[in-house]
C-alpha positions as CSV (number, residue, x, y, z in Angstrom):
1,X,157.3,56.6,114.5
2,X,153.1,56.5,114.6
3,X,153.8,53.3,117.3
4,X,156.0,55.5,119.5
5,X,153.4,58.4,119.5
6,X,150.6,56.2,120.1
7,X,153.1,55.2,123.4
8,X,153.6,58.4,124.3
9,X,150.4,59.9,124.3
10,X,149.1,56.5,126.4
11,X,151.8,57.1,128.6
12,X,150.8,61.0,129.0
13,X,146.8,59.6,129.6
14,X,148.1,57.7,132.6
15,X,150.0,60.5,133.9
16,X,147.7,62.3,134.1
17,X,145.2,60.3,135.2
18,X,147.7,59.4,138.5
19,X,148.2,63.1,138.8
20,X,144.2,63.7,138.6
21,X,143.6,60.7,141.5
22,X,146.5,61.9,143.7
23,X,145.2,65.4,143.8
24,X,141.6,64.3,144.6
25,X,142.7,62.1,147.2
26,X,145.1,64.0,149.0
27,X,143.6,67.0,150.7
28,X,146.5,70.2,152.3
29,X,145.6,70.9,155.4
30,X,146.0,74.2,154.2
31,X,142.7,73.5,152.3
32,X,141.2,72.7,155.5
33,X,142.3,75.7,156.8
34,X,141.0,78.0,154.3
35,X,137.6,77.2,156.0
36,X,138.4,79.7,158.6
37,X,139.3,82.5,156.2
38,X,135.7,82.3,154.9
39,X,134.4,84.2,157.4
40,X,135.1,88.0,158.9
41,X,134.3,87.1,162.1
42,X,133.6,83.2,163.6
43,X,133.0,81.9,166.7
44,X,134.6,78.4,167.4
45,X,133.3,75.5,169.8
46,X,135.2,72.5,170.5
47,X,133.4,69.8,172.2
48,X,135.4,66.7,173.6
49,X,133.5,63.4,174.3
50,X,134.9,59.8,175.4
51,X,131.9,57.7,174.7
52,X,128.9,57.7,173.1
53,X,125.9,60.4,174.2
54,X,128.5,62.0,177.1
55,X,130.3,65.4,176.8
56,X,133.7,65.3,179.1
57,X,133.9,69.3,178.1
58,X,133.3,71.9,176.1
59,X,135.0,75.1,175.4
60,X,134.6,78.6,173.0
61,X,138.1,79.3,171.7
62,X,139.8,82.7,172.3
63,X,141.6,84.2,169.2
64,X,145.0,82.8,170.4
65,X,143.4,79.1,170.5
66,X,141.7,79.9,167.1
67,X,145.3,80.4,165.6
68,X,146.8,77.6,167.2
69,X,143.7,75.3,166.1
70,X,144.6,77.2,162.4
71,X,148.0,76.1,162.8
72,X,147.3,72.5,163.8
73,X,145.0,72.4,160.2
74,X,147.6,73.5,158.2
75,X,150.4,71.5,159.9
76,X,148.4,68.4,159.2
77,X,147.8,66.5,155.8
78,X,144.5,64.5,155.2
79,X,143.5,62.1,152.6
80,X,140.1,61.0,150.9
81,X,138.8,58.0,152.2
82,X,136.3,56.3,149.9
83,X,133.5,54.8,152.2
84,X,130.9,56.5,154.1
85,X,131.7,54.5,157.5
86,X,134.6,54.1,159.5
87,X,135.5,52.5,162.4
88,X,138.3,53.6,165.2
89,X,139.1,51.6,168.4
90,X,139.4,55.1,170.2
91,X,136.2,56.5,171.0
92,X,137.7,60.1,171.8
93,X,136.0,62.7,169.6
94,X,135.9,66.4,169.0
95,X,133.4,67.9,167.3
96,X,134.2,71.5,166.4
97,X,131.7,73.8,165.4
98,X,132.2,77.1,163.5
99,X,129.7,79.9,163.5
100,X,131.0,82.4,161.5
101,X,129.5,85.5,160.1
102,X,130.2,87.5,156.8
103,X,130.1,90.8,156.3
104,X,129.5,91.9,152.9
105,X,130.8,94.9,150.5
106,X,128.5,97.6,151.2
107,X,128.7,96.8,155.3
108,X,125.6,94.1,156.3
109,X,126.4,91.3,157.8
110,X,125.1,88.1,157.4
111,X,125.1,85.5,159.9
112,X,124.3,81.6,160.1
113,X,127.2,79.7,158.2
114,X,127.6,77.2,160.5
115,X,129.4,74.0,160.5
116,X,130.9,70.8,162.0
117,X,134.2,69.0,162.1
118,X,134.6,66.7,163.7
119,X,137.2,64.1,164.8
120,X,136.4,60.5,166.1
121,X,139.8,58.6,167.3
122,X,142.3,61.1,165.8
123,X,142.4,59.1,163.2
124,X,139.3,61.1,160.9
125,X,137.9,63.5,160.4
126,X,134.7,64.8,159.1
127,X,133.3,68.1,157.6
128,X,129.7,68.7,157.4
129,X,127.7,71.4,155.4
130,X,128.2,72.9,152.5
131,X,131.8,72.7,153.1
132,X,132.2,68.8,153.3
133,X,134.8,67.5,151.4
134,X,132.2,65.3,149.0
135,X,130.5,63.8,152.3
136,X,133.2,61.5,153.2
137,X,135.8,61.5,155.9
138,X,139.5,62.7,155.5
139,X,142.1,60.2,157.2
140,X,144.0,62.4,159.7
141,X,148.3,62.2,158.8
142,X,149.1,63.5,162.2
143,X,150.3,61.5,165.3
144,X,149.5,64.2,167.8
145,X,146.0,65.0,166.8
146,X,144.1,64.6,169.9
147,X,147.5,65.7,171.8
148,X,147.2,69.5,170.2
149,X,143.7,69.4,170.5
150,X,143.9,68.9,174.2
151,X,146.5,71.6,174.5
152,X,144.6,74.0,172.8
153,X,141.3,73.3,175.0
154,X,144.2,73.3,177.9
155,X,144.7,76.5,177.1
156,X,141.4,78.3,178.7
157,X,142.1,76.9,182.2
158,X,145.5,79.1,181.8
159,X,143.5,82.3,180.6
């Protein structure tokens, strides 16, 4: 009887240690997402470079491309990775950059939140500021990454 509680509560320890790890390891993309909900009112830049140092374009999202770059977060899972660096054969990147502003209770607004993600290979991605995900990069779980990011720049040649 004492050995098979002793089991069980070891067994229970690792269970929910592996519960613990997956959680902190995987990362919704709904969690991502709830970045945007932050703010009352944000501005959103997406800048797309294929090398080093040179910007093939850059374009402010209207509200319709905000969504669909809200959509893509949410649609997309994302896990931990634990090193600082990492390396992508791609060079593509997109770096988007938020500026939102809050408006508070009694009806100021304050402005300056700021901050980065950005993309290198559609393969990571990294969040900067106060809204990093613990500094490291998040492994992108979505095959048509740079694909929906291109159709959502696409979309201001159309409006």
């Amino acid at each position: 009887m004492l050995k098979s509680t002793k089991v069980s509560i070891i067994v229970g320890v690792f269970v929910l240690f592996l519960v613990a790890a997956f959680l902190y390891f995987n990362v919704s993309g709904r969690t991502v997402a709830s970045l945007f909900s932050e703010f009352e009112n944000y501005e959103v830049t997406i800048t797309k470079s294929s090398s080093v140092g040179a910007i093939d374009s850059e374009t402010v999202l209207t509200s319709a491309q905000k969504e669909m770059l809200k959509n893509l977060f949410r649609e997309t899972s994302f896990r931990r990775v634990v090193a600082n660096v990492v390396y992508t054969a791609d060079k593509v990147r997109y770096v988007m950059r938020i500026n939102g502003i809050h408006e508070v209770q009694n009806g100021d607004i304050i402005t300056g939140d700021i901050f980065y993600a950005e993309s290198t290979g559609g393969e990571y991605l990294f969040i900067s500021g106060e809204y990093s995900v613990s500094g490291k990069h998040l492994k992108i779980y979505n095959n048509e990454w740079n694909e929906r990011i291109d159709e959502i720049i696409a979309q201001s040649a159309i409006n």
